[in-house]
Steps between C-alpha positions, in 0.01 A plus 500: 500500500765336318474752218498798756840406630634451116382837397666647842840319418505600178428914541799433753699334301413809180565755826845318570573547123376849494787543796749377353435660155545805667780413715703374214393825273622760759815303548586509115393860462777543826726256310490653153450134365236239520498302813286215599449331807494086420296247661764360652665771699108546662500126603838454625412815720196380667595142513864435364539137638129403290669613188783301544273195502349575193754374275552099660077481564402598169821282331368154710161550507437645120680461236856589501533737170214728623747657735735673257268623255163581693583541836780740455344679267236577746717596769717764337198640338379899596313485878216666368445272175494189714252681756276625234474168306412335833269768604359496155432095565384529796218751326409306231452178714289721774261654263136438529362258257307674198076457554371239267297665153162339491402191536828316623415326746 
């Protein structure tokens, strides 16, 4: 069951990539330039007030440097890489375990 709903998150989260890859090529091909949607702008547009939590939870309750260089790194990466390395996750920790080769067990 568990790995049923992993697999289903993670083709959404590849479909949500696939969305966004597309969305960000037509608006560059319209723009003449590359443009790229960034994590950020997606999650302070479904829940602005969550993202401006981030920043003091993950300074007190983790350690204080992983903000600058991880975290924000993250968040001003492309939509659709962040959705297709979760996705891709997601996959690799739903997938069905490989059928033991003779006498394993």
């Amino acid at each position: 069951m568990i790995r049923f709903l992993l697999r289903t998150l993670g083709l959404l989260f590849l479909a949500a990539a696939f969305v966004f890859f597309v969305y960000d090529g037509t608006k560059s091909i319209a723009a003449n330039a590359l443009v790229f949607t960034k994590v950020s702008d997606i999650w302070a547009q479904i829940s602005a007030t969550s993202l401006q939590q981030l920043r003091p939870a993950i300074e007190q309750h983790t350690m204080p440097w992983l903000w600058d260089p991880v975290a924000v790194t993250m968040l001003e990466a492309p939509a659709f890489a962040g959705f297709a390395i979760i996705g891709a996750v997601l996959m690799l920790l739903g997938q069905r375990k490989r059928p033991l080769i003779g006498y394993g067990r």
